[in-house]
C-alpha positions as CSV (number, residue, x, y, z in Angstrom):
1,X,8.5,-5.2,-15.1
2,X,10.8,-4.1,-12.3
3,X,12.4,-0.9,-12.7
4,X,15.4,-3.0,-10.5
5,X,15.8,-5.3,-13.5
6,X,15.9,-2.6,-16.2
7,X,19.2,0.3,-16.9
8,X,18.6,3.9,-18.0
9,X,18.4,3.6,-21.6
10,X,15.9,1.0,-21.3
11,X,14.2,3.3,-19.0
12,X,14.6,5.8,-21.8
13,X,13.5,3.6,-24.7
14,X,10.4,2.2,-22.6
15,X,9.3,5.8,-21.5
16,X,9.3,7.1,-25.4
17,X,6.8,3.6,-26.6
18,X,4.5,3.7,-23.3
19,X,4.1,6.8,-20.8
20,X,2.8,4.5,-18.0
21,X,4.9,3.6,-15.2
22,X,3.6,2.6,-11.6
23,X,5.3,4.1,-7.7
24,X,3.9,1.7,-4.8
25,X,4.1,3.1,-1.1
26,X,4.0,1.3,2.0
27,X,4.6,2.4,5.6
28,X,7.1,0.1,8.4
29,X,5.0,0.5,11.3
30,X,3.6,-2.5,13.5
31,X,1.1,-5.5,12.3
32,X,0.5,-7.5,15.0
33,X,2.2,-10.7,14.3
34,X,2.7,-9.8,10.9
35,X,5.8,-8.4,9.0
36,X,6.6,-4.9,9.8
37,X,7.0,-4.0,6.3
38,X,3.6,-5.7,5.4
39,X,2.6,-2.5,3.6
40,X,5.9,-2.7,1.6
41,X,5.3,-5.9,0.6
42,X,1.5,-6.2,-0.2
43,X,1.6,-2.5,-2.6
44,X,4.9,-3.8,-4.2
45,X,4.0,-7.4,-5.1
46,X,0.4,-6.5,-5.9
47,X,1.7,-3.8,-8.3
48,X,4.4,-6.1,-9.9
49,X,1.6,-9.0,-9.9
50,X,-0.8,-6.8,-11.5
51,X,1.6,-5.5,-14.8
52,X,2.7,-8.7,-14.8
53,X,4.1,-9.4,-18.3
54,X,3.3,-6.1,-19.7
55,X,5.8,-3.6,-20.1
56,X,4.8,-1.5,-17.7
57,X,7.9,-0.3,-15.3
58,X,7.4,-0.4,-11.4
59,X,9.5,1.4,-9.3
60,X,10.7,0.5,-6.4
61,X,8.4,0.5,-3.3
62,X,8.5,3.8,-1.3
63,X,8.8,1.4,2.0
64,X,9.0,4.1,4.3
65,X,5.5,6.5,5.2
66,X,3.4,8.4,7.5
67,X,2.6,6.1,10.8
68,X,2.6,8.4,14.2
69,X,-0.4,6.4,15.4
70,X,2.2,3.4,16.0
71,X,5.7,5.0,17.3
72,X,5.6,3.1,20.6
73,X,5.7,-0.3,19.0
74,X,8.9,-0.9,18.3
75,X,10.1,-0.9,14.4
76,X,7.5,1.4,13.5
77,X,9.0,4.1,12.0
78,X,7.4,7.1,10.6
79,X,8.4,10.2,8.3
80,X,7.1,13.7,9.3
81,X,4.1,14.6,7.2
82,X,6.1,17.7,5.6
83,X,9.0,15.2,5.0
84,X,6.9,12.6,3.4
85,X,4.9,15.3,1.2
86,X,8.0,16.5,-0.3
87,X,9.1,12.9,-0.8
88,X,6.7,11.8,-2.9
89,X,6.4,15.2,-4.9
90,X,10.4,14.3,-5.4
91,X,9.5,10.6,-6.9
92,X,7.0,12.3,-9.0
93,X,9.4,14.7,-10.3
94,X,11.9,12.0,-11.3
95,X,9.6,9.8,-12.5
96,X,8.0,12.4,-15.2
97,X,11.3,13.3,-16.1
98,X,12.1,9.9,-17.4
99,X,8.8,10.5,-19.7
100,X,6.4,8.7,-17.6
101,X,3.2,11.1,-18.2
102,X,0.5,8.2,-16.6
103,X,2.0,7.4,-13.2
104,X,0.2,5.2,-10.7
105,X,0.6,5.1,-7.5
106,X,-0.3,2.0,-6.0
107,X,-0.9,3.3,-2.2
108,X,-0.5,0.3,0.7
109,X,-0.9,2.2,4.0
110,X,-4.4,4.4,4.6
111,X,-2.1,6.7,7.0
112,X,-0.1,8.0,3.6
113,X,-3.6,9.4,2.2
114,X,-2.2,12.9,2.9
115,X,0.3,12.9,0.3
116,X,-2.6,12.4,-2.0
117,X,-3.8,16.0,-1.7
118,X,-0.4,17.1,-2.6
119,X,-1.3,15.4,-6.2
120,X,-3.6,17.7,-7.3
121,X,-1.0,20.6,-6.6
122,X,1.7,18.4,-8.1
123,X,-0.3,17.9,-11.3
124,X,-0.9,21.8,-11.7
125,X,3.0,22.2,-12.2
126,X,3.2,19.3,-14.2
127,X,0.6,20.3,-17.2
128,X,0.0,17.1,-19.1
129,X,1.0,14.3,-16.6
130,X,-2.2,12.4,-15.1
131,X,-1.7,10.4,-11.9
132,X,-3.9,8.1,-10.1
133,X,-4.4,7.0,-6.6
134,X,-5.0,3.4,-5.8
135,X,-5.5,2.2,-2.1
136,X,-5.4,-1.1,-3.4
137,X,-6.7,-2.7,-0.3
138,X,-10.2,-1.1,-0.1
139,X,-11.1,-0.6,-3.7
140,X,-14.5,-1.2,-4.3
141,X,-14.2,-5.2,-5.9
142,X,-11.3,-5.9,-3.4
143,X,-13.8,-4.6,-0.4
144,X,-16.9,-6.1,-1.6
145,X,-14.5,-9.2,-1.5
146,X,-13.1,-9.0,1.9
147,X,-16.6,-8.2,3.5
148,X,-18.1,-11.3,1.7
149,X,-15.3,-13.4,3.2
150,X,-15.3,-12.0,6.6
151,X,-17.0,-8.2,7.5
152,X,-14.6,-8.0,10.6
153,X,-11.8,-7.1,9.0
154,X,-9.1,-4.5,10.2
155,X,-5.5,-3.1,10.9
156,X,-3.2,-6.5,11.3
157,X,-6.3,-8.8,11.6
158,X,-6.4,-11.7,8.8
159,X,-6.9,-9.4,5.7
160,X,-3.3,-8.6,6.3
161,X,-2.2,-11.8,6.4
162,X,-1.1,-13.7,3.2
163,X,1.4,-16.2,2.9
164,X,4.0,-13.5,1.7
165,X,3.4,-11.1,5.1
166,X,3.5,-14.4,7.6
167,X,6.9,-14.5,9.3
168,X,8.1,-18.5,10.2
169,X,7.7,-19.9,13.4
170,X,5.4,-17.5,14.5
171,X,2.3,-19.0,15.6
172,X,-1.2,-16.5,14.9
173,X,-4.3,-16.5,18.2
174,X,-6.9,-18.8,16.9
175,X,-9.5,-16.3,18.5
176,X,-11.4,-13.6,17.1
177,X,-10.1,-10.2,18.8
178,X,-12.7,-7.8,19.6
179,X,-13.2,-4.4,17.6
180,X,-10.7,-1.9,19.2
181,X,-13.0,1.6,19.7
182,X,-12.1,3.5,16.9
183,X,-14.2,6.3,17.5
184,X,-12.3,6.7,20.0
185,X,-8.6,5.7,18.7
186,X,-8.0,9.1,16.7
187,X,-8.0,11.4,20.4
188,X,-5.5,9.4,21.8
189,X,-1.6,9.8,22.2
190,X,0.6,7.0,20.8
191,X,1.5,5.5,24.2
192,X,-2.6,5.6,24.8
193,X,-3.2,4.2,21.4
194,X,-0.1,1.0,22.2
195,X,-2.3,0.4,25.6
196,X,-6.0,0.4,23.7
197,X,-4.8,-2.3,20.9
198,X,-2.1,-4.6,23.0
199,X,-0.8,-7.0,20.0
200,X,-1.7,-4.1,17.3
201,X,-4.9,-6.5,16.1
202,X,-7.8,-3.6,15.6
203,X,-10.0,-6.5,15.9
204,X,-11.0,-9.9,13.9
205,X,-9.4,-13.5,14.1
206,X,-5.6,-13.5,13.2
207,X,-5.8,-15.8,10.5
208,X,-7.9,-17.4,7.2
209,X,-7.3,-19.8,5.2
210,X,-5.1,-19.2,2.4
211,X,-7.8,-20.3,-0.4
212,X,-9.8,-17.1,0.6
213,X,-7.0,-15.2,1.3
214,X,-5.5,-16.3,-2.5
215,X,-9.4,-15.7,-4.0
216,X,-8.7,-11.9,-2.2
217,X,-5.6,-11.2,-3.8
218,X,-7.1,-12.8,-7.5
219,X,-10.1,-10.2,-7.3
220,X,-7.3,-7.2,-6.1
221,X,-4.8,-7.9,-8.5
222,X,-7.6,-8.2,-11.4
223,X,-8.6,-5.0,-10.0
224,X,-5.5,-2.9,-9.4
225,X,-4.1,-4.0,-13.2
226,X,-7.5,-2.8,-14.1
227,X,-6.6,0.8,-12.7
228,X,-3.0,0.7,-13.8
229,X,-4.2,0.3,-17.9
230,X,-7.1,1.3,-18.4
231,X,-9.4,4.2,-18.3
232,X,-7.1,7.3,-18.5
233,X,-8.0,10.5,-19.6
């Protein structure tokens, strides 16, 4: 359930029966062809496909993260690390205050992982609350799946591409982009970086079919729902 569709005092009634609720974060930063806000949209949908009818509240997606690699493609827009640390620290904070103890956070963009180490110092001012971390995209079954269905996979190649990140009357290479040296990728400046990747591809074709892409987001939504009910301490 969507925490847009609900008012406080359901909020307030749902929080006293169930102490789950789930905070997904994305990043606006370049995807090649692809939507800027495909991290937005992937971590929201496959957090509100994964509840699905359960009452579980998800929050609104955190659309906005922690992307300097990508500042000189235009649209990318990225928070400072400190700014971004103390952002989600807030969202935790309101969300245990509505009475959500089990909060998880359903993580869409790999260059937020730095927020996940202000967690554990969150948790040890909030004494009771458990949170987990779920980069839903390279979760072990959701992985195992993407490398069975094609092991070049990366950064705004076809892994990223589902109908719901396309954008109309934009028409995807039909070739297979070369790996971009990621070794190498991390030394570099952004402008450095913009000239290394050209479209923003990291590598792989541009586009599968949307049978495997659809069997992809089965196995990640079975998965992720998986994370969000079960298992807690």
């Amino acid at each position: 359930m969507r925490v847009a569709d609900m008012n406080w005092m359901q909020i307030r009634e749902r929080a006293a029966r169930d102490d789950r609720a789930v905070l997904p974060l994305g990043s606006v930063e370049q995807h090649a062809y692809l939507s800027l806000a495909v991290d937005a949209i992937l971590s929201e949908k496959i957090a509100l496909d994964a509840v699905g009818n359960l009452d579980i509240p998800v929050f609104p997606v955190q659309a906005y993260g922690f992307t300097p690699n990508f500042v000189d493609f235009p649209g990318s827009v990225t928070l400072r690390l400190s700014t971004y640390i103390a952002l989600v620290s807030d969202l935790l904070d309101g969300i245990a205050r509505a009475g959500f103890r089990r909060i998880t956070i359903v993580n869409g963009h790999g260059g937020n992982g730095p927020a996940q180490g202000m967690v554990f110092e969150w948790l040890d001012r909030h004494r009771g609350c458990q949170v987990k971390w779920h980069n839903w995209w390279n979760a072990p079954k959701t992985w195992a799946k993407v490398q069975a269905t094609d092991p070049v996979a990366s950064h705004a190649s076809w892994m990223e591409n589902f109908p719901w990140t396309r954008l109309p009357g934009v028409t995807m290479p039909e070739t297979q982009k070369p790996m971009a040296d990621l070794a190498r990728f991390p030394q570099l400046d952004p402008g450095a970086k913009a000239t290394m990747l050209g479209d923003g591809n990291y590598g792989g074709f541009y586009q599968r079919s949307d049978e495997e892409m659809l069997a992809i987001w089965q196995v990640a939504t079975e998965e992720t729902r998986q994370v969000i009910t079960e298992n807690w301490a």
